[in-house]
N, C-alpha and C positions, 0 to 999 in steps of 0.2 A: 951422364948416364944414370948415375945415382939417382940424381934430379927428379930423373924423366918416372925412375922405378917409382919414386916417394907419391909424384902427380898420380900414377897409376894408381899407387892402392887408393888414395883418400876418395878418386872417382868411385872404386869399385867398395870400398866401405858406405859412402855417400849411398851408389847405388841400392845396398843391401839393404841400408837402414830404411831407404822408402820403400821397399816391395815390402818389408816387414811390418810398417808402420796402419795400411789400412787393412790387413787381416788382423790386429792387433785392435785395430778399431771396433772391425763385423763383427768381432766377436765379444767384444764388451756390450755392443748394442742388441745383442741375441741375447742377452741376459738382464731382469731388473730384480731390485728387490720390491716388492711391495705387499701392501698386507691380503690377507686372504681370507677366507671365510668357509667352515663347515656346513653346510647347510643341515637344518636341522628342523623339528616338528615343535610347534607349541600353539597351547591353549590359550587364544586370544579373544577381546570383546572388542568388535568393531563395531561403526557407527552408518546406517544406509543413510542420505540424504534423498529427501522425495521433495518436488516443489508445491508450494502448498495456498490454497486461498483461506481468507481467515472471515470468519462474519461473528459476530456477538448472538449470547446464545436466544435470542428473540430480535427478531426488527418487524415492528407491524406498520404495517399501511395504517394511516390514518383516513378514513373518508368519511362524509358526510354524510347523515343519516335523512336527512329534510333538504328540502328546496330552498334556497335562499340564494343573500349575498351576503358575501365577507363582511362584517362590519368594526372587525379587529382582530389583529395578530398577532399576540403578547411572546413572541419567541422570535428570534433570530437563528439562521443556518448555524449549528453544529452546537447550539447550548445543550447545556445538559439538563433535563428536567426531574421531577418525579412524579411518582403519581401521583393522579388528581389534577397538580396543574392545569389551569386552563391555557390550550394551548391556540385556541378562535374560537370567536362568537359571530352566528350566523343571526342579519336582517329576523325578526323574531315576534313582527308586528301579526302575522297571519295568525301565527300559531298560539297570540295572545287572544286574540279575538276568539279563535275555536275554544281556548278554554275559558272564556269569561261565557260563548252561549251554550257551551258542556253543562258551567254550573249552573245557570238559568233554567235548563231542562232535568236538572236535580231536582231545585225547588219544584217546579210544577209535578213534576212524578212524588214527589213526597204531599204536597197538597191532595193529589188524588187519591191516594192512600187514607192521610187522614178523613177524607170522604168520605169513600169505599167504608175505612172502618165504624162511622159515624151511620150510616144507613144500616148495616149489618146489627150497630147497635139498637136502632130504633125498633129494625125489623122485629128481631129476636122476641120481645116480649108480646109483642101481639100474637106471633106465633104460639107461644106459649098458651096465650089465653081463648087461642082458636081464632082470633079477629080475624086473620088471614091463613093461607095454606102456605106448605115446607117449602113450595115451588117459589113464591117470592122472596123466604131467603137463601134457597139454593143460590138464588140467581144475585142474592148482595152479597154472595160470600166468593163465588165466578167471578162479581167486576172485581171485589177486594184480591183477591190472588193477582188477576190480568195487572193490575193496579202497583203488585208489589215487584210483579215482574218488570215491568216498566222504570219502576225504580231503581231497579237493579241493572238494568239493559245501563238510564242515565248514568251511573254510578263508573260505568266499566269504560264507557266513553269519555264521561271527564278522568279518568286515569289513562286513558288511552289520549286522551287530546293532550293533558300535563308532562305526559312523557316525551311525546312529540317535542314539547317547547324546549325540553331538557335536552333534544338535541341538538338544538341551537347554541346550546354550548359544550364546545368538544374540551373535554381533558385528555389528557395524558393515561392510557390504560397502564406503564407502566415507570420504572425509571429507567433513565435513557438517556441517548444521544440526539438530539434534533438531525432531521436530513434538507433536503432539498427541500423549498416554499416556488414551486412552481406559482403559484396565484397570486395577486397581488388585491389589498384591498378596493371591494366593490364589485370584486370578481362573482361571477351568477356562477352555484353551484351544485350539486345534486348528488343522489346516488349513482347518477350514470355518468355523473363526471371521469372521461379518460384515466385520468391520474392520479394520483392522493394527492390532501391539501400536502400531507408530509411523512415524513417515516420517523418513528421513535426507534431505538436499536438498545437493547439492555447489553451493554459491554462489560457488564461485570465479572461473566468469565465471558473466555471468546471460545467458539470452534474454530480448528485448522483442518480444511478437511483436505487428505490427495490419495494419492492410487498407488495399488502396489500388482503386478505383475501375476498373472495366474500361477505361474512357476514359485512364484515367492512367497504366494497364499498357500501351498500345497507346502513349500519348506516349515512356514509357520504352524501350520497344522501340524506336523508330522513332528516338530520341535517343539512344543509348547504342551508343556504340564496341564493335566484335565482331559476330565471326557465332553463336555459339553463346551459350547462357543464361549458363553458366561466365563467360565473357567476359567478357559484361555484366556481371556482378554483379562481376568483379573491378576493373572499370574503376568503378563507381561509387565516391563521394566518404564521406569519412569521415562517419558520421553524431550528432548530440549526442540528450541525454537531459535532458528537464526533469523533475524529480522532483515530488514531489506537493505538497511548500510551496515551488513555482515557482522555486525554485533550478534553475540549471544544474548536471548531475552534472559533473565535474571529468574525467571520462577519456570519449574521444569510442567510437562504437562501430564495425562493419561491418557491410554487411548479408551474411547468409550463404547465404541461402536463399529463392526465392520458388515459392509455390505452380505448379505444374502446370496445378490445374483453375479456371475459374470458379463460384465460388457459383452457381448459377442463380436463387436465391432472393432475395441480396441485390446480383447482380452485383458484387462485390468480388473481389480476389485478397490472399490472406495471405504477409507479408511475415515475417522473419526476422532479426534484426539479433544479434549477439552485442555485451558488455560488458563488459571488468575488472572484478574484484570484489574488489580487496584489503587493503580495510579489514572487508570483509561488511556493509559500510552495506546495500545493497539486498537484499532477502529476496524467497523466491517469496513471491507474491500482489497482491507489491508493483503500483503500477500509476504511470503519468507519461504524458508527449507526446516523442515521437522528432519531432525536423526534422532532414526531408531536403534537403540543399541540391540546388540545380539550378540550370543557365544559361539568363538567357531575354534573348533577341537581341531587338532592336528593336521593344524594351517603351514604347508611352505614358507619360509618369511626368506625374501628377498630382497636386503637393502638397494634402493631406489638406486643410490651413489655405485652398482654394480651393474647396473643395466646400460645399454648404448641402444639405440633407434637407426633401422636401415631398413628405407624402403617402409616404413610403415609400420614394420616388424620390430619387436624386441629381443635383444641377444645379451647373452654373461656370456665371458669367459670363463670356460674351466678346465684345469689342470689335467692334463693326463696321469698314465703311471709313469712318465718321463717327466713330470713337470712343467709340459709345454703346455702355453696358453689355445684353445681350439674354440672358437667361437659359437654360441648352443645358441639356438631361438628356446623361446621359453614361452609359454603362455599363461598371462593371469586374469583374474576377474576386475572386476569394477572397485572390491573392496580395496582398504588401505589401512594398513595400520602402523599410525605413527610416520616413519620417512621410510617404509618397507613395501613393496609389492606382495601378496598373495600365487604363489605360482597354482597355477593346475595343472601343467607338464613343461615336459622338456628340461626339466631336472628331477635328481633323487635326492632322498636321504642320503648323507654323508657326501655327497659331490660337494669339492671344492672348488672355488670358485675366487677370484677376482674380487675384492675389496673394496678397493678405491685405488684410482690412479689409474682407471684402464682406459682416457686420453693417449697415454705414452704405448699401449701395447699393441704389438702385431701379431697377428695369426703365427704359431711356430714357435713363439718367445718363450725362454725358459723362467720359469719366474722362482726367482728365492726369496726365504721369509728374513 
């Protein structure tokens, strides 16, 4: 009988200890400690990133001024040249001929002249002494003018023919990068040729030029020290360049110029930044991201490591006057700074809020620090 009392209680202890055992559980897991965070306002400089094309601050077309054919191409695609260099010499035989009978028609306008002047001479005295009347030498002093005119006409055509032959040979207008050599020697070429012999590109600074949002031209304005554009742009901050394998370029840039008009197509305004080039690392075509830094006053900052994504949407947890965790969508901008979010709503000043660790949290959970 003993026996049977002893078996009874150890059931009904046994029993106890497990009905006690998972409300002793729920209730430790209704509860974590983790850390938390006041939200609060400050004065930050963030960075917009805009995508951007790059061209050197000159690339000119090179074309041919005369008719010819290529008779040499002293450059290869992507050399770098200077000016002057000769960069092709154009077939040159025509335009040799035109200035050897340029100068031949010098000589003879100058022979006529010395005639003209030689008759004027002779006239002269007889005039004097009455032999003849004024009217024969009105008329040697008529040819000597025509005569010196002539001279002058020869004179402007062998300079006009010697310049021609000068285009037979192209240089370099400036210093540069060589581009594409679509033609190859022997090629028939002209002013009306489709294409240029080649492109020279001065890469010594470069332009980055991209576009900034009509909304964000109208923030710049309204932000930006100065009454006039000039101003503005002189006052804005130096700007950097990430290159296309996400490196930072090494020399920072400025911006030098912004558009006038609005797109109306794309609403956007076109920006303008210039860039050192003095390694010629960067080539026209090249392309990257320019950030612009800016100040933003009394910015929400919302560590990244406190935000969760549902449905699209971004949510913190934050504490009640109970300490319970209640989950908030929040909304922020594009900006970032550092490993923080920018909120524009869905929290306050002074909300606390979830830290890190909010994997572990459920709606409801009371949280301790």
């Amino acid at each position: 009988m003993n026996f049977t009392k002893q078996c009874l209680g150890v059931v009904v202890l046994a029993a106890s200890l497990s009905a006690c055992g998972p409300k002793q559980q729920r209730a430790q897991q209704q509860e974590l400690h983790l850390k938390t965070k006041s939200v609060n306002t400050s004065n930050v400089e963030i960075s917009r990133q805009y995508a951007t094309n790059i061209e050197g601050i000159q690339t000119i077309e090179i074309r041919p001024q005369t008719s010819g054919f290529i008779e040499s191409c002293n450059i290869i695609e992507g050399q770098e040249v200077k000016k002057g260099d000769v960069l092709f010499t154009i077939n040159s035989e025509n335009q040799k001929q035109t200035v050897r009978a340029a100068e031949a028609l010098v000589l003879v306008a100058k022979a006529n002249v010395e005639r003209a002047e030689l008759e004027v001479a002779q006239v002269k005295p007889l005039v004097e002494k009455g032999i003849i009347g004024e009217v024969e030498l009105a008329t040697k002093k008529s040819n000597l003018s025509a005569s010196i005119a002539q001279l002058e006409k020869a004179k402007a055509d062998l300079l006009n023919s010697k310049e021609n032959l000068s285009y037979t040979v192209i240089k370099s207008p400036v210093d540069g990068v060589v581009g594409d050599l679509p033609y190859k020697l022997g090629s028939l070429v002209s002013s009306q040729t489709p294409l240029p012999l080649t492109t020279v590109s001065d890469i010594s600074e470069v332009y980055a030029f991209f576009t900034l949002t009509e909304k964000e031209l109208l923030a710049f304005n309204r932000g930006s020290k100065g009454m006039s554009q000039k101003e503005r742009i002189m006052a804005m901050p130096d700007v950097t360049l990430l290159l296309a394998d996400g490196s930072t370029y090494e020399h920072t840039g400025k911006i030098v110029a912004i558009n006038g008009l609005v797109n109306p197509r794309t609403g956007s305004v076109s920006y303008k930044a210039v860039f050192p080039n003095p390694d010629m690392l960067i080539r026209t075509g090249s392309s990257g991201t320019v950030k612009v830094p800016s100040a933003l006053n009394d910015a929400l900052l919302v560590p990244q490591s406190a935000t969760f994504e549902l449905q699209g949407k971004l949510f913190v947890y934050k504490l009640d006057e109970n300490r319970k965790a209640v989950s908030k969508e929040i909304k922020v901008n594009n900006n970032r700074f550092e490993d923080n979010y920018i909120a524009e709503s869905g929290i306050n000043i002074g909300d606390e809020i979830i830290a890190e660790g909010i994997i572990k949290v459920r709606e409801g959970m009371t949280i301790l620090n």
